[in-house]
BAFI-3210 file (N, C-alpha, C; in Angstrom, 3 decimals, decimal comma, padded with zeros to 6 digits):
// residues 106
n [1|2|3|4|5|6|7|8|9|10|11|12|13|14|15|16|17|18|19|20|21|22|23|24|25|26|27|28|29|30|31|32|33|34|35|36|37|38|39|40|41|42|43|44|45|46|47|48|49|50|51|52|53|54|55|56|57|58|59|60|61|62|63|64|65|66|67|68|69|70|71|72|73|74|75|76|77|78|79|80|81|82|83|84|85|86|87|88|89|90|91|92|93|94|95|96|97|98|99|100|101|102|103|104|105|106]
n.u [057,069|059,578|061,515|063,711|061,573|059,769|057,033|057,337|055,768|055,505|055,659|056,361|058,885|059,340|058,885|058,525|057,602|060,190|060,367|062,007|064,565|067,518|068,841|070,939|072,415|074,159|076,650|077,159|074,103|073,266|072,765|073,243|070,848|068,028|067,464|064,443|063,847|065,158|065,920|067,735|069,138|072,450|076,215|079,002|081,626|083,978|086,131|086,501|088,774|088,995|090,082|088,365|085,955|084,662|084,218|082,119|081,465|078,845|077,175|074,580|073,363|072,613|072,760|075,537|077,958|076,776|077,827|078,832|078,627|080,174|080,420|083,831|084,264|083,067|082,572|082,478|083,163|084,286|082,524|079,844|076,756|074,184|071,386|070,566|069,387|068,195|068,147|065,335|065,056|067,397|067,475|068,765|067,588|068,395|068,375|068,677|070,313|072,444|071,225|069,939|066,832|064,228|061,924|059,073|056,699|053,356]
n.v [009,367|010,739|013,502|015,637|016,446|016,707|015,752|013,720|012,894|009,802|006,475|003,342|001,538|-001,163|-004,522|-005,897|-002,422|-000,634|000,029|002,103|004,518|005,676|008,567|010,425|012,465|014,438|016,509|018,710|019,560|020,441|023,062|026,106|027,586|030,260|029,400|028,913|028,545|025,526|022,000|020,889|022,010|023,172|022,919|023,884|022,267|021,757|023,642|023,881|025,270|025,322|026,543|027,242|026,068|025,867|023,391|022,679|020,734|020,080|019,486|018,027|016,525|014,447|010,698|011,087|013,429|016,352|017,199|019,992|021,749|024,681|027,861|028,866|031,376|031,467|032,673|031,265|029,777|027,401|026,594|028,252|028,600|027,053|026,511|024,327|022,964|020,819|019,822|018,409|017,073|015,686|013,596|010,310|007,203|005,072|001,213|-000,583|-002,089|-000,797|-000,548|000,590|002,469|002,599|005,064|006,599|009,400|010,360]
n.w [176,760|178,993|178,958|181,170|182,704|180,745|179,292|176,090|173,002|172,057|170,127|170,357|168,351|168,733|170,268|172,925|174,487|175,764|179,143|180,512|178,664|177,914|177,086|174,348|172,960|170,191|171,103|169,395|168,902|170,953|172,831|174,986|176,725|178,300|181,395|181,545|179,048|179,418|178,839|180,752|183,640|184,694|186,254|185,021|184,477|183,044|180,295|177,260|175,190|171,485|169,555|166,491|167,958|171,234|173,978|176,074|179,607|181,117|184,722|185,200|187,033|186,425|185,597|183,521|182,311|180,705|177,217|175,194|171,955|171,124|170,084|168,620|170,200|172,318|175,753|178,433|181,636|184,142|186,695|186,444|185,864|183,570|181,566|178,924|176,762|174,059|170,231|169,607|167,005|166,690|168,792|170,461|171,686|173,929|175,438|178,406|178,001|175,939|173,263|170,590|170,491|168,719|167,558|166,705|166,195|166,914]
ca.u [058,468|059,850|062,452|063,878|060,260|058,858|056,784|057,060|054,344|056,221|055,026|057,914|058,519|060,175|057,790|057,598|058,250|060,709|060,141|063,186|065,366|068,775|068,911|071,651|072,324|075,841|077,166|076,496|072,958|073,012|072,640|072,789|069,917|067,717|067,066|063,445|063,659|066,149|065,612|068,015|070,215|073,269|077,267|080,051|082,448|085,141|085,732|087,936|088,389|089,840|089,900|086,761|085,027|084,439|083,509|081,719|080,928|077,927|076,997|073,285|073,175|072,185|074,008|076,341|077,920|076,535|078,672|078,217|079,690|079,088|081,383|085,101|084,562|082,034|083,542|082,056|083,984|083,486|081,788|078,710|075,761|073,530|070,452|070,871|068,166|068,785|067,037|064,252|065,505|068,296|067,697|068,786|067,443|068,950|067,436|069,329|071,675|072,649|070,968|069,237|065,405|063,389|060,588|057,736|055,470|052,412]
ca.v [009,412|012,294|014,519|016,389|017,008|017,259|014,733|013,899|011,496|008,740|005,030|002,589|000,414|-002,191|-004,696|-005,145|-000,861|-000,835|001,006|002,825|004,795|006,550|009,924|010,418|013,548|014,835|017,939|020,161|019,127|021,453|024,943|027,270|028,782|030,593|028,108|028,692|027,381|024,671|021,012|020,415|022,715|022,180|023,684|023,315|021,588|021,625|024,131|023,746|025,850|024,324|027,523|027,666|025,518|025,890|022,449|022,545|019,964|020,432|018,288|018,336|016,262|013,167|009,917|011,561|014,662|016,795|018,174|020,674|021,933|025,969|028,638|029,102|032,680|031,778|032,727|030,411|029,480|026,497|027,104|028,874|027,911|027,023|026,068|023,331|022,848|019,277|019,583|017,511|016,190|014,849|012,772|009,095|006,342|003,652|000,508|-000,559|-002,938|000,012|-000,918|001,748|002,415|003,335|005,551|007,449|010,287|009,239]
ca.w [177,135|179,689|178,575|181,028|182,859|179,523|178,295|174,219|172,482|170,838|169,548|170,620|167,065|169,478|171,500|174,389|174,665|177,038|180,563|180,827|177,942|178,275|175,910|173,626|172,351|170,291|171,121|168,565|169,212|172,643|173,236|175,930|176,332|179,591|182,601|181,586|177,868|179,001|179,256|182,023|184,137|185,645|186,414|183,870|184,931|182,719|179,300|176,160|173,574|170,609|168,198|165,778|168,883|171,983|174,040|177,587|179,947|182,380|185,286|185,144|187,928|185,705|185,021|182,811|182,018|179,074|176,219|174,676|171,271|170,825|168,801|169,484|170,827|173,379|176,758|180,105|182,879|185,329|187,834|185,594|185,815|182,831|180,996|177,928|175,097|172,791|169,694|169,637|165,917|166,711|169,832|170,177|173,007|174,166|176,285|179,809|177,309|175,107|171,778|169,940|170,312|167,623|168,771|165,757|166,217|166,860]
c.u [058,733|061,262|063,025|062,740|058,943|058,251|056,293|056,233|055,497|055,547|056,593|057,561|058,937|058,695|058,470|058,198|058,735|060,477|060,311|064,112|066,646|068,507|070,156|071,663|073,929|075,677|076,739|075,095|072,707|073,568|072,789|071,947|069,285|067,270|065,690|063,048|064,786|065,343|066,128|068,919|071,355|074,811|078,309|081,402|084,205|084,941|087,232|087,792|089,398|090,067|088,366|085,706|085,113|083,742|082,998|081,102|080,013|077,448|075,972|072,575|072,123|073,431|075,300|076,593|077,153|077,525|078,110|079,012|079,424|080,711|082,525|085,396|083,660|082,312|082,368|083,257|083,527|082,989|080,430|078,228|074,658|072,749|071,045|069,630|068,645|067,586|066,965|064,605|066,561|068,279|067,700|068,506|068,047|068,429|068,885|070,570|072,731|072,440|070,032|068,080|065,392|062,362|059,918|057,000|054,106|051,447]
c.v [010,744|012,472|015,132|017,041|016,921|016,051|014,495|012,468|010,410|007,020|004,180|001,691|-001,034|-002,904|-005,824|-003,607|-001,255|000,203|002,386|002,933|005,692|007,504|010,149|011,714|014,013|016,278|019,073|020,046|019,594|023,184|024,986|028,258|029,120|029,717|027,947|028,010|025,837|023,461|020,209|021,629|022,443|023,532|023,156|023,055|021,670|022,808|023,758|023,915|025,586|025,121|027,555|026,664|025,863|023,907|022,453|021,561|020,090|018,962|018,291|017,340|014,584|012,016|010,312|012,851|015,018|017,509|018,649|021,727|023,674|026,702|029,376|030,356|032,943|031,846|032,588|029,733|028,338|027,011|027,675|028,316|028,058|026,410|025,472|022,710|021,908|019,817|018,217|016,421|015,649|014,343|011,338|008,731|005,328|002,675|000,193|-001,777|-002,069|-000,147|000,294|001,790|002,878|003,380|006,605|008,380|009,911|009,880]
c.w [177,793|179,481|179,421|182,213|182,191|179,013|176,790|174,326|171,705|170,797|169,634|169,375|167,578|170,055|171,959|174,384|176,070|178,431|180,909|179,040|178,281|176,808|175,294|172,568|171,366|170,105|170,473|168,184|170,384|172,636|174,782|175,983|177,996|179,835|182,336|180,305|178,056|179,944|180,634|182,475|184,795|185,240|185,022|185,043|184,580|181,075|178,325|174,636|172,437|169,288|167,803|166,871|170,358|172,963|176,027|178,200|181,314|183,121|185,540|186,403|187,851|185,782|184,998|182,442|180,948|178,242|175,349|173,189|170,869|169,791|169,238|170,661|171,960|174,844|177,868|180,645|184,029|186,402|187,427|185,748|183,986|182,246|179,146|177,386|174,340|171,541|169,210|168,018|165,777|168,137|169,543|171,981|172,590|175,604|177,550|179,097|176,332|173,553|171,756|169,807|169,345|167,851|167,223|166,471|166,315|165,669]
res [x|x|x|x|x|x|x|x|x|x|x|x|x|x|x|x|x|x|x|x|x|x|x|x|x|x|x|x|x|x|x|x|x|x|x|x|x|x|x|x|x|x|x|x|x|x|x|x|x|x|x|x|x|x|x|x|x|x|x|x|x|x|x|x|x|x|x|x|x|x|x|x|x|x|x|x|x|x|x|x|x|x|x|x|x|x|x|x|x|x|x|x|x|x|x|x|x|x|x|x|x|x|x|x|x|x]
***
């Protein structure tokens, strides 16, 4: 499965393994981190700080925006550019109907 660039090992528990997965990540499941540790890059788009949160939306130039949930006092501005890190333990796929893969380690 590619990540991003990155390709992870996984065992699809589904059969037939499907082709194609969509990634599924929530929010406070994304960082900002340097363009060189990050899985995708891309501009923010939009920001909104909500007190003890902060919530940013980058356009990584995918599908779909990314959101991103970080800590109320974290000050970015649209237009920024930045690098975005998912961790790897909390990722969800989904097949081209939107039902939920289930994918193992091999």
């Amino acid at each position: 499965l590619k990540i991003a660039g990155q390709t992870q090992p996984v065992v699809a528990l589904a059969s037939p393994a499907p082709t194609t997965a969509k990634l599924g990540v929530r929010p406070e499941h994304v960082q900002v981190v340097d363009a060189k540790q990050a899985h995708c890059c891309g501009t923010i788009e939009a920001v909104e700080y909500l007190g003890a949160d902060t919530f940013i939306y980058v356009d990584c130039q995918s599908e779909d925006n990314v959101t991103a949930r970080l800590a109320g006092d974290r000050k970015l501005a649209p237009g920024t550019q930045v690098g975005l890190a998912f961790d790897k333990e909390h990722l969800h796929y989904f097949d081209a109907a939107g039902k939920r893969l289930d994918f193992a380690s091999p």
